[in-house]
C-alpha positions in Angstrom: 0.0 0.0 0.0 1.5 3.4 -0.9 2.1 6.2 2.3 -0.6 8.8 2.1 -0.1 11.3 4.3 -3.4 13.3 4.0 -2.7 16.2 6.1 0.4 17.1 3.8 -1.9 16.1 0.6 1.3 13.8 -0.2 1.3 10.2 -1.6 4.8 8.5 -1.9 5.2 5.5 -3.8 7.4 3.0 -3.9 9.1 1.1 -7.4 11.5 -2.0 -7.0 13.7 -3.3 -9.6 14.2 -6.4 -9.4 16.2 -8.9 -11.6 19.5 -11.4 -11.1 22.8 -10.1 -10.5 24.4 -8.1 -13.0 21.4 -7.6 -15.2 21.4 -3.7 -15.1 19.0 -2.6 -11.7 21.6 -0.2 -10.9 22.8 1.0 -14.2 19.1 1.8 -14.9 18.6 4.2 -12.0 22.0 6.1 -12.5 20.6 6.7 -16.0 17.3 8.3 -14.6 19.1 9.8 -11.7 21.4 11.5 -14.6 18.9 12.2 -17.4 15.4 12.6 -16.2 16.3 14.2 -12.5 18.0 17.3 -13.2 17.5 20.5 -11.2 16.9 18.3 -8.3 18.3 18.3 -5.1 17.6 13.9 -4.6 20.3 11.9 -4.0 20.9 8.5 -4.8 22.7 5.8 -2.5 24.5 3.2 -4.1 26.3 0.5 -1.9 29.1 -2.0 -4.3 29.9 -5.4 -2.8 32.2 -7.6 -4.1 30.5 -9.7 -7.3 27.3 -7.2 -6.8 26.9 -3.5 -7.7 24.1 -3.2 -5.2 24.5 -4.6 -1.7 21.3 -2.9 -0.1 18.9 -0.6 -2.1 19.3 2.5 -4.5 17.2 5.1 -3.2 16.3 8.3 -5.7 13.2 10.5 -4.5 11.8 12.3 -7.4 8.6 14.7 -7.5 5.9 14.0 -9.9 3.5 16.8 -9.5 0.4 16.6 -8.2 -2.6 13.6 -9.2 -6.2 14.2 -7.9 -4.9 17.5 -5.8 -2.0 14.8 -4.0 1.7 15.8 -4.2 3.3 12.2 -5.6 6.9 11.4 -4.4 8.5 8.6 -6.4 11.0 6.1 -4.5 13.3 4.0 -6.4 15.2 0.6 -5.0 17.0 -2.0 -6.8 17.4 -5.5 -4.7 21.2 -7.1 -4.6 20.7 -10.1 -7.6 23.3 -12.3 -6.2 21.6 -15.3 -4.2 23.6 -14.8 -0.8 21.4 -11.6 -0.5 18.0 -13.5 -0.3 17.1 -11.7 3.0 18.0 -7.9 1.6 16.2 -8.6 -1.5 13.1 -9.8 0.3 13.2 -6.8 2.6 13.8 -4.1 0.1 11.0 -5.5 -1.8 8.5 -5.3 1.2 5.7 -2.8 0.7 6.5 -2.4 -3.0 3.6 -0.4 -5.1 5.3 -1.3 -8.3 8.2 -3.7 -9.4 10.2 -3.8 -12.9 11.5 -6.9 -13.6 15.0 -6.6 -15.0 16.3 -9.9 -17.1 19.6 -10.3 -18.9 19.6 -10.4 -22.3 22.5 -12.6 -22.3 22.5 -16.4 -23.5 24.3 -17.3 -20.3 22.0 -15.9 -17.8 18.9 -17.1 -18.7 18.8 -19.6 -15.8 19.6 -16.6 -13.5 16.2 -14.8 -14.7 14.0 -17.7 -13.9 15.0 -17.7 -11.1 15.4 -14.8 -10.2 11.5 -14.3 -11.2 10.6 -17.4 -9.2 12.7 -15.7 -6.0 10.4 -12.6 -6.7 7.1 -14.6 -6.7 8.3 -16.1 -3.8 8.8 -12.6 -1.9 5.9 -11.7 -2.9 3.3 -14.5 -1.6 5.3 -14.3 1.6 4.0 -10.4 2.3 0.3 -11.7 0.8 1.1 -10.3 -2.6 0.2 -12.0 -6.3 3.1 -11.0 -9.1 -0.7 -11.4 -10.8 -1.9 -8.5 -9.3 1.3 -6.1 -8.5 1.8 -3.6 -11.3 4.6 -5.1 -13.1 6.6 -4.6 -16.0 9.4 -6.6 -17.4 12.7 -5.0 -19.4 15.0 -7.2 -21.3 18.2 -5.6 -21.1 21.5 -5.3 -23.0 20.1 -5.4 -26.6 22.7 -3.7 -27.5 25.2 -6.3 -27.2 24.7 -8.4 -30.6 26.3 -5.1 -32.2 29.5 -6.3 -30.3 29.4 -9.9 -31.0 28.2 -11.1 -28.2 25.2 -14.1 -28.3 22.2 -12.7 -26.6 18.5 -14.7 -26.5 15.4 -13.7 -28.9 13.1 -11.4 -27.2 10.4 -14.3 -28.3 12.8 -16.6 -26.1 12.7 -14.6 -23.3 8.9 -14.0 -23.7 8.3 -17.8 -22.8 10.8 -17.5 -20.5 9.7 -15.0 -18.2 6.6 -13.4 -19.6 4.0 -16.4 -21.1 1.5 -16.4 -18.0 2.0 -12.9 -16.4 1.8 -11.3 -19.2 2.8 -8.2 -18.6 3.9 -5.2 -20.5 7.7 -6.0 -21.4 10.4 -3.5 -22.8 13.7 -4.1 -25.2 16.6 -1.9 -23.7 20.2 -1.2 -23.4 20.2 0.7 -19.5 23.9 1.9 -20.2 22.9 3.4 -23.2 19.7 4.8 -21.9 17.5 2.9 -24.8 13.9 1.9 -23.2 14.9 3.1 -19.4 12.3 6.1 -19.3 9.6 3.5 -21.2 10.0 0.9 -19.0 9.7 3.3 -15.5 6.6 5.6 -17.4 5.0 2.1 -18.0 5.6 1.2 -14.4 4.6 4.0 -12.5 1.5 4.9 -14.8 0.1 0.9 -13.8 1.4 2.1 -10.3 -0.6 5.2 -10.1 -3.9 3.4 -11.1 -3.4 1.0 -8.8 -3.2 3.8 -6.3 -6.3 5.3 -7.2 -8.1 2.6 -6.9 -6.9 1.4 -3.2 -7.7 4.7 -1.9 -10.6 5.7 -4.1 
């Protein structure tokens, strides 16, 4: 459930990236933290473990104006992909409004994003949550990648993969590049913010 705080007329919502190790969580929100934040005084925290660029959470605030006379405040985490980090990951992804579902594009990794997703689903029956009913979008990342050489799957592959029974809206992208990062979170938050509407009418 989002935090309304109705005596400051301010909903803050909260969008989880979620995905295996290495698959581009992180590099994804230094992109929007770079490009689509400026003249902003939000910060974003980044903590690098060895093996893992994210060891805890990301955390970039960011105003959205306002929706239905409510000033919205955006939270962005990403959860630690490695496996060791099962407890983090679960509790960064506790009262999530919205989750993007990061997979690697890469040949190798397409155990990893299976389960990875399975890990999510997990999470998220443990805090009473469907991954049926949680605004969700999935982003298949490093597209770019077959321009170097390097063997990546079919987006129709990763369809079946990850995507035949949720269904869910799904985005080609290259995070380091930038290509499909604003999509993917506009996609996100605008299933977000009608699930908010709804929950508090």
């Amino acid at each position: 459930m989002p935090k309304v705080n109705l005596k400051a007329k301010e909903i803050k919502i909260k969008i989880v990236y979620y995905g295996p190790g290495r698959s581009g969580k992180t590099t994804n929100l230094e992109y929007i933290h770079t490009a689509l934040n400026q003249g902003t005084s939000s910060k974003m925290v980044t903590s690098n473990t060895e093996g893992d660029r994210t060891l805890f959470f990301d955390f970039l605030p960011m105003g959205l104006g306002k929706v239905k006379g409510f000033d919205v405040r955006l939270q962005l985490f990403t959860v630690p992909g490695q496996v060791k980090y099962a407890s983090t990951r679960k509790m960064v992804l506790r009262g999530a409004d919205g989750v993007i579902f990061v997979a690697d594009s890469l040949k190798i990794r397409r155990e990893k994003n299976m389960l990875s997703l399975q890990d999510m689903h997990q999470n998220l029956r443990d805090y009473g949550m469907s991954i049926f009913k949680i605004p969700l979008v999935i982003q298949y990342n490093k597209r770019d990648l077959p321009k170097e050489g390097i063997p990546v799957m079919t987006i129709e592959q990763m369809q079946r993969d990850c995507n035949r029974q949720l269904k869910a809206p799904y985005f080609p992208a290259s995070a380091i590049k930038g290509q499909g990062v604003a999509k993917t979170l506009k996609a996100c938050l605008k299933l977000t913010l009608q699930s908010v509407m709804k929950s508090i009418g």
